[in-house]
N, C-alpha and C positions, 0 to 999 in steps of 0.2 A: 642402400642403407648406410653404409661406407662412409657417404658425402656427407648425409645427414649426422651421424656422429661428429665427422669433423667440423661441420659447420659450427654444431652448437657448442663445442667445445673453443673453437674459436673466439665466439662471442662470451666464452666463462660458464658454459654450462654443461656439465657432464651428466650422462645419460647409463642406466643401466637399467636393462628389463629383463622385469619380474616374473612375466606371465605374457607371452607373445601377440597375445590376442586370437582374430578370428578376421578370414578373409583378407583385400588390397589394404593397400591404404588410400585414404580418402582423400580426395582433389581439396576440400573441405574452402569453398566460395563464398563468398562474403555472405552474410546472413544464414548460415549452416548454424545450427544451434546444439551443443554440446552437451550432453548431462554425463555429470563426473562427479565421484566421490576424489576429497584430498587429506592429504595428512601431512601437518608442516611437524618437522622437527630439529631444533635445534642441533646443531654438529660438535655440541663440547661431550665429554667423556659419556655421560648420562644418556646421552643421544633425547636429550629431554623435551616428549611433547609439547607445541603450542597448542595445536589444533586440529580438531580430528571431525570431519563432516559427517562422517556414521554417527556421531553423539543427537544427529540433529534430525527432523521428522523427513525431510526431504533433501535429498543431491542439489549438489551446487551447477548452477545453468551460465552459460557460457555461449553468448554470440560471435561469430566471428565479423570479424572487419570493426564492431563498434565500440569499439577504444577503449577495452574496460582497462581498468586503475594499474592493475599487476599486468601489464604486458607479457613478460615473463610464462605468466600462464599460458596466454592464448598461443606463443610459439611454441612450448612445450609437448600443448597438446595436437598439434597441427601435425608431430610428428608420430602421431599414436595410431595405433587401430581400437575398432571396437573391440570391448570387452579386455584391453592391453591394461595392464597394470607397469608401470615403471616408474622408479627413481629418478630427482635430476636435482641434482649438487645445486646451486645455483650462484652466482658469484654475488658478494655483498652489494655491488652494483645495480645488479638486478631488485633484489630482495627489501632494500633500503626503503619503498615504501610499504611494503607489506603489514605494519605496524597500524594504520591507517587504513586499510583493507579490511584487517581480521579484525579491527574496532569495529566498523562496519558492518562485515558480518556478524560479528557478535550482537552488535545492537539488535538487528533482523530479528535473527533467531530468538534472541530473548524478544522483543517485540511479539512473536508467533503464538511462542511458548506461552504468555500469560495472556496473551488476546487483546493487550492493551499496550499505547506507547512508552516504551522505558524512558525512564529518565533522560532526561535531555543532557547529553554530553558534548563538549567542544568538538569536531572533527577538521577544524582549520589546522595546517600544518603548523604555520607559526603560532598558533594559542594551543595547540596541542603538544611544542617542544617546549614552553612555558606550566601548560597546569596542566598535563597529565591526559592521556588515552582515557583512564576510570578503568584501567587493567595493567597492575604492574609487572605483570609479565611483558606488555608489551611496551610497558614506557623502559622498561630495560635494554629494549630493542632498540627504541626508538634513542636513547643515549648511548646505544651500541652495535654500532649495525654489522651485520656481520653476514656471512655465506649463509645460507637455509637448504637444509633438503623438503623435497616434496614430493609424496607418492601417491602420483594419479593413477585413478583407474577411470576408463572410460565406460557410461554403459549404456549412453545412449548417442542416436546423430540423428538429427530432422535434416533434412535440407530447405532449402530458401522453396517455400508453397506446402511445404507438408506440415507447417504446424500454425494453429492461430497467434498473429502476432500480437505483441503488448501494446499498448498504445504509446510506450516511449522508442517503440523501433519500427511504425508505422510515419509515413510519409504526411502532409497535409492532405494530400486527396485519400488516402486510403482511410486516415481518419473520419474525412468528411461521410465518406463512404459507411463506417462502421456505426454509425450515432442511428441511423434507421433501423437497423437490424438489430442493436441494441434494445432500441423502445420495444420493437414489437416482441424481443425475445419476454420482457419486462413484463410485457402486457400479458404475455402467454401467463407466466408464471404468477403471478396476479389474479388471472382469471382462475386459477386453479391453487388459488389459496396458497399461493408459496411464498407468502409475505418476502420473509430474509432473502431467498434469493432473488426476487422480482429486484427488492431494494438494491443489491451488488450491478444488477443491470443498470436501474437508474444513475446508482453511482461511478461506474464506469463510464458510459456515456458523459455525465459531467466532468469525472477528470478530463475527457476527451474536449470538453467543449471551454472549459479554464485553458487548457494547453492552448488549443487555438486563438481564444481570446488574448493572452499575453502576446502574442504577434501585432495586434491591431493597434492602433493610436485610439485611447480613451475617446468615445463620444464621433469616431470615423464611422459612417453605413456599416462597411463591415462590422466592427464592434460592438455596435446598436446590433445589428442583426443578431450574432452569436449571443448574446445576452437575453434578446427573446426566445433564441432559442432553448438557452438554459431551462425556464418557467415550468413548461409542460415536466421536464425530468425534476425538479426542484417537489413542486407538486404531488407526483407521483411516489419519490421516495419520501418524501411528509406523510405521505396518507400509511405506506405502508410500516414507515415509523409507529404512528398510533394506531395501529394492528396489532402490533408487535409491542406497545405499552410505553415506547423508548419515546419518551416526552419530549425531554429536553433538544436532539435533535431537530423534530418538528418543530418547537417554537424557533432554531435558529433558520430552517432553511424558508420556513411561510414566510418572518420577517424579511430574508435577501429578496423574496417577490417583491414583498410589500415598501419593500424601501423605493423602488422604481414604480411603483401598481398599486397606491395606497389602496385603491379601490376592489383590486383581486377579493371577489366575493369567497369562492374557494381556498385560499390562503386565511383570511380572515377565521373563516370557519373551523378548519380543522387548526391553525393557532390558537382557537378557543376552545377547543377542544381537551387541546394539549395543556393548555394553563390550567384545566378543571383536573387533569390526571398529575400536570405538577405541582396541585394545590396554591393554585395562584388566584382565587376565586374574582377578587378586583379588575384584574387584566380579565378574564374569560368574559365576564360582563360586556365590559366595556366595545370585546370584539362581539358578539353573541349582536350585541344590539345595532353594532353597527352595520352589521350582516343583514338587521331584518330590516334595516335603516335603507341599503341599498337593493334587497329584493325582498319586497313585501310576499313575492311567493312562497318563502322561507320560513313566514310570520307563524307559520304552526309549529313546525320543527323546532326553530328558534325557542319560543315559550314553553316549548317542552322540556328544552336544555335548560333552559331559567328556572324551570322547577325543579327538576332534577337539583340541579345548583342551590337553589335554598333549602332544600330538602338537607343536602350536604354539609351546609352551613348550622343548621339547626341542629344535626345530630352531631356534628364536632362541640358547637357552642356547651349540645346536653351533657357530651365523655369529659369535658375541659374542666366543665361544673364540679362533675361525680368526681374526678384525680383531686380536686383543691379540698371538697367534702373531707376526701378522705387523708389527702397533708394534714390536715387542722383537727382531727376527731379523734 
């Protein structure tokens, strides 16, 4: 323990703990996944919190060996045990980009928080020392960098096979590997009416097949391939889009079919679907007909949507009438 003190004091970082832990310590091998609460705080008189991961719904995760941003951390914790709590000074050195980290983070969490994406903020270093983190706490860092303490606790360790990996710490073949078992998870979930999450399946699997795709050369076999393979998941989370009433969605992922598949009877269909639920009545037509244009098996279904659809149109035209009635009486 000796060596490790002096190590890290060597390289600017001093160590003091809080709470000893439980058990060895950990050999802790590339792909070992971390889960730690932290607490940065400033070192002037005030000892004045930045940022404190308790505030936040879930612990901060931490792979080893995958080069996250703050270095700093992943040595720190390297030297921890489970369930250890400790201090570690850190030299301005270290710390200098953490300014850029905790935006990050902060964006996350606020991202979580309200279920939708925050605001779009600069995270380039050089446009971030010009217009600003969007946290002046941290652009103060950022014009002043300086030593930070930080107090990690650790509370959890996966090792490398004990936990489902992400698809950004998954290899090419294990991805390739993960897109079937994705679907059929999809499918399960699906067939037992669990719209939103079937949909999270289909969506996964797609990030997974975008990620492989930016590898290929536009219009190479491969590329064509990974691109039809997209279709069926594109599809799938469309359908469960309009289950679920989320319109807009489905009109954009049937179009990604339909741009390569003008003819995708399926895409067509629930795209038209979707224009009736986002009151687009002219486009719903247009696809409606062309559906029954390219399967006359459809020809009933179809006409039925078409009535439905005037039906729709008749009773908006009758409320539109009765509002004007009543501006002018």
């Amino acid at each position: 323990m000796a060596d490790i003190f002096a190590s890290l004091q060597k390289d600017g970082i001093h160590k003091k703990i809080l709470y000893p832990g439980v058990g060895e310590l950990e050999n802790f091998d590339d792909g070992t996944k971390i889960y730690f609460h932290y607490k940065t705080t400033k070192c002037d008189e005030d000892k004045t919190l930045v940022d404190d991961s308790r505030k936040h719904e879930k612990p901060m995760e931490l792979i080893i060996g995958k080069k996250f941003k703050l270095e700093v951390w992943e040595t720190c914790l390297k030297t921890m045990k489970l369930k250890e709590v400790s201090d570690f000074l850190v030299d301005r050195k270290h710390a200098a980009v953490y300014p850029l980290v905790s935006k990050s983070l902060r964006d996350i969490f606020l991202k979580h928080k309200h279920n939708h994406a925050p605001e779009e903020r600069s995270s380039c270093c050089g446009m971030m020392s010009q217009q600003g983190t969007g946290y002046p706490d941290l652009d103060e860092l950022v014009k002043d960098p300086q030593s930070l303490l930080f107090t990690l606790e650790i509370l959890k360790i996966e090792r490398p096979g004990e936990y489902e990996k992400e698809s950004w710490v998954m290899n090419e073949d294990e991805k390739m590997n993960a897109i079937p078992k994705l679907r059929e998870d999809g499918n399960m979930l699906y067939k037992a009416k669990q719209y939103a999450e079937a949909s999270v399946k289909y969506a996964e699997a797609l990030g997974i097949l975008e990620q492989l795709v930016l590898r290929e050369k536009p219009g190479d076999d491969d590329w064509v391939k990974l691109e039809e393979r997209k279709v069926p998941f594109l599809l799938n989370f469309s359908q469960c889009k309009l289950l679920l009433g989320d319109y807009y969605p489905v009109i954009e992922h049937t179009t990604s079919v339909l741009n390569t598949d003008p003819d995708n009877v399926k895409a067509l269909y629930r795209r038209a679907k979707a224009h009736v639920g986002a009151w687009d009545p002219e486009e719903a037509r247009v696809d409606f007909l062309r559906v029954m244009e390219l399967d006359p098996t459809l020809e009933m279904a179809v006409k039925k949507e078409l009535k439905s659809l005037d039906e729709k149109i008749k009773e908006k035209n009758s409320n539109d009438k009765q509002k004007l009635k009543g501006m002018f009486s």
